[in-house]
C-alpha positions as CSV (number, residue, x, y, z in Angstrom):
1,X,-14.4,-19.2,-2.9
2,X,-15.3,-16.1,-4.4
3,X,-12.5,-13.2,-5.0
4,X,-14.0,-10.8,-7.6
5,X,-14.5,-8.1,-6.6
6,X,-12.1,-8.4,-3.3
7,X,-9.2,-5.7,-2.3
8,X,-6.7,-6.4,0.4
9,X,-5.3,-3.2,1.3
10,X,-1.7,-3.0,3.3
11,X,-1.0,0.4,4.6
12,X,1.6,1.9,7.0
13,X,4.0,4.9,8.4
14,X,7.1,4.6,6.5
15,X,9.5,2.7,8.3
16,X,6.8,0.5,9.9
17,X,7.7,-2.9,7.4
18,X,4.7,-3.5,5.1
19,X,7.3,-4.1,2.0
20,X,8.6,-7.2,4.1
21,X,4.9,-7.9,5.4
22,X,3.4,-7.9,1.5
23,X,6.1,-9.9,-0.1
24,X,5.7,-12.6,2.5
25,X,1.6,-12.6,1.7
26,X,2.2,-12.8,-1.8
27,X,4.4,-15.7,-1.3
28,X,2.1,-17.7,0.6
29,X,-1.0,-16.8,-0.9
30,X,-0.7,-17.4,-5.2
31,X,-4.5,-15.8,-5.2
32,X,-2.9,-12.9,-4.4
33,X,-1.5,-10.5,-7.2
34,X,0.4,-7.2,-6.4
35,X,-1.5,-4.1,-8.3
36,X,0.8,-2.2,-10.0
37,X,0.6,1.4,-9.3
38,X,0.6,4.5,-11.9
39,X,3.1,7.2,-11.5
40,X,4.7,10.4,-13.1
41,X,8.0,9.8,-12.1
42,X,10.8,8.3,-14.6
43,X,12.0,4.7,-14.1
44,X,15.2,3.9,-12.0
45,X,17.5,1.3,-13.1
46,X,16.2,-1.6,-14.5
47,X,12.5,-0.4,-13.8
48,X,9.9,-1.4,-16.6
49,X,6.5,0.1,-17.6
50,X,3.6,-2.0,-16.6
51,X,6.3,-4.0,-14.1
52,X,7.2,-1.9,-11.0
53,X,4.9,0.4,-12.2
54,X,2.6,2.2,-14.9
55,X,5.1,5.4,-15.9
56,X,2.9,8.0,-17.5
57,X,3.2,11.6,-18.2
58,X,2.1,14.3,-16.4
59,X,-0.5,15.2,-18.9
60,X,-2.0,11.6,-19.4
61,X,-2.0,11.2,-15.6
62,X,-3.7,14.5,-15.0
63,X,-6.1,13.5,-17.8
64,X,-7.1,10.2,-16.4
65,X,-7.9,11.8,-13.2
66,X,-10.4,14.1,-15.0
67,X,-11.6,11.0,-16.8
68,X,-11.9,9.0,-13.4
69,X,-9.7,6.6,-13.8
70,X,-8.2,6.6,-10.6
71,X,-9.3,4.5,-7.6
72,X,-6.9,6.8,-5.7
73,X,-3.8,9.1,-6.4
74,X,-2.1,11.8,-4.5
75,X,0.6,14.5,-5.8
76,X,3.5,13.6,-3.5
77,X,5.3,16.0,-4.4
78,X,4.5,19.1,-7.1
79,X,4.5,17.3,-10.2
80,X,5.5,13.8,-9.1
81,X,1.9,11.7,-9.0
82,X,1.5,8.2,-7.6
83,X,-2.1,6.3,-7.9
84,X,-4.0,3.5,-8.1
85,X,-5.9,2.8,-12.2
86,X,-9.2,1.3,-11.9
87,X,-8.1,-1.2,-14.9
88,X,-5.3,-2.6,-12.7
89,X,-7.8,-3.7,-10.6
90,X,-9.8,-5.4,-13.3
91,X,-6.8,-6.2,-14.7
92,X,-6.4,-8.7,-11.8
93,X,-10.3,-9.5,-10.7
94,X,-10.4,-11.1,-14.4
95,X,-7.2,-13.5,-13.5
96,X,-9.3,-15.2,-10.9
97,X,-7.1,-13.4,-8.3
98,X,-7.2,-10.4,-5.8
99,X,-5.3,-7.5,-5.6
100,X,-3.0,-6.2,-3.4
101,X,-2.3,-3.0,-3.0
102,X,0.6,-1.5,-1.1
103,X,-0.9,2.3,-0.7
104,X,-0.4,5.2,1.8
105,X,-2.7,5.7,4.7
106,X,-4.8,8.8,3.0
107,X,-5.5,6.3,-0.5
108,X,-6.2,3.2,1.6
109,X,-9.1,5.3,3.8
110,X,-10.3,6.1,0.1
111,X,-10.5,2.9,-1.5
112,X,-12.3,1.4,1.7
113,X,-15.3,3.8,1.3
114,X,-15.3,3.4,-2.7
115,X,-15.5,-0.6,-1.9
116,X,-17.7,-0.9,1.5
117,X,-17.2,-4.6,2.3
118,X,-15.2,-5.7,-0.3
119,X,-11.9,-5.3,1.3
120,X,-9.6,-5.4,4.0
121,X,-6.9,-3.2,5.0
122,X,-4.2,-4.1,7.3
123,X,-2.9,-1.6,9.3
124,X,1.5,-2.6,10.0
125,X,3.1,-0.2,12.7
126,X,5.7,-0.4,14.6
127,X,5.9,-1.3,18.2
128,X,6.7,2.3,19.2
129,X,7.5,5.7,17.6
130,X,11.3,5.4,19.5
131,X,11.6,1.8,17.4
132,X,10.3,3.9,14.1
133,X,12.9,6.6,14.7
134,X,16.1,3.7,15.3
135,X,14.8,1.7,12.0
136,X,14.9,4.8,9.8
137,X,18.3,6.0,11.7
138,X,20.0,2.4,10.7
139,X,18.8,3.0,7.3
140,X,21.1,5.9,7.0
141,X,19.1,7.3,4.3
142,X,17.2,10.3,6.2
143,X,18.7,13.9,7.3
144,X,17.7,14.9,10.8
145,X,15.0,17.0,8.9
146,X,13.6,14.4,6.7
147,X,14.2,12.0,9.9
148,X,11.7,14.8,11.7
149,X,9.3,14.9,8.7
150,X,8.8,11.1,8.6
151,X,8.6,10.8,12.1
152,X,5.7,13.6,12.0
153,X,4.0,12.2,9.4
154,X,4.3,8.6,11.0
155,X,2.1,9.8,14.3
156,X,-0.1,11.6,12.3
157,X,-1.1,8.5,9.8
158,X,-1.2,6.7,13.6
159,X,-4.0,8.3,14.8
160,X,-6.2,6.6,11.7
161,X,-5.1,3.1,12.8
162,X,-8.8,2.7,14.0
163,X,-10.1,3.4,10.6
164,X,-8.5,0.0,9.4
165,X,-10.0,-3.6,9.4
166,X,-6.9,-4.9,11.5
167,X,-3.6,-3.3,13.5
168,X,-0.3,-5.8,12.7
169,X,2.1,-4.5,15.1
170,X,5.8,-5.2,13.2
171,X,7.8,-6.6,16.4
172,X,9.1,-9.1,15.8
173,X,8.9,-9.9,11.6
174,X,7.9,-13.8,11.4
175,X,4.7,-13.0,13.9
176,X,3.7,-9.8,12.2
177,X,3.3,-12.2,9.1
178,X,1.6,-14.6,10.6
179,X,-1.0,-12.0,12.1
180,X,-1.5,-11.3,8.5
181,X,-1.6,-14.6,6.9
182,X,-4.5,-15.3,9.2
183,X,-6.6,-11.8,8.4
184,X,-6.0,-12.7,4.6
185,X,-7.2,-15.9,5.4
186,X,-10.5,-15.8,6.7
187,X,-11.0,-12.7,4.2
188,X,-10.4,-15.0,1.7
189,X,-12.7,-17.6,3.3
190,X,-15.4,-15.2,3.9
């Protein structure tokens, strides 16, 4: 079976569970290789360039956008950059494996029309806004404003659902992952 050149794509509104969803894929699946994304912000913790992520300075990053190097990337927030390198991708292709990457619903619509049949993107929501709004409230992270924002941003990335290859609607965990083991699958296959 052939895998250069394949992307599997794993997008979601916060809260939805594709962390839990891509784990379990890249557990079952040792084709599979997690693409490590580029970003302006500084590590946390333990974090380790070129582990978590690629940490780069605002200047290189800005400069590697100019240079297209980026499959996608998007300024979350002003200054802070998160994207996708086009050398992580080759990075992995030249392993023998395929990667996975774990992008927001704006980059994953991107990366589909840069690779036209060489991918699929899996779509994870939750069963219903109400169940998105109690998972972020039991994380007891979110203000009611940032709660509001999220929930916002989570109907709006919603209505793209039909731009995806597949919808995984997170009920109940162990089926969502099944859903997806079988999409990867017969991409895999094809």
């Amino acid at each position: 079976m052939s895998t250069h050149g394949k992307i599997i794509i794993i997008t979601a509104p916060s809260g939805a569970g594709k962390t839990s969803i891509t784990h379990y894929l890249l557990q079952q699946f040792p084709l599979l290789t997690f693409s490590i994304s580029a970003t302006t912000r500084a590590p946390r913790g333990t974090e380790q360039h070129g582990v978590e992520y690629y940490f780069l300075g605002e200047a290189d990053f800005k400069q590697r956008i100019q240079a297209g190097e980026f499959l996608e990337w998007e300024m979350v927030y002003e200054g802070k950059y998160y994207g996708t390198l086009k050398s992580e991708m080759n990075r992995i292709w030249s392993e023998g494996k395929v990667p996975v990457l774990d992008i927001d619903v704006k980059g994953a619509i991107h990366v589909q029309q840069q690779y036209p049949g060489q991918t699929l993107s899996l779509f994870i929501e939750a069963p219903s806004v109400a169940e998105l709004r109690r998972r972020l409230e039991s994380r007891g992270t979110e203000t009611p404003e940032s709660l509001h924002t999220r929930i916002s941003k989570a109907e709006y990335e919603m209505s793209f659902r039909h731009k995806f290859d597949a919808v995984v609607v997170n009920d109940v965990l162990a089926e969502a992952q099944a859903a997806a083991a079988g999409h990867v699958q017969s991409f895999l296959e094809r």
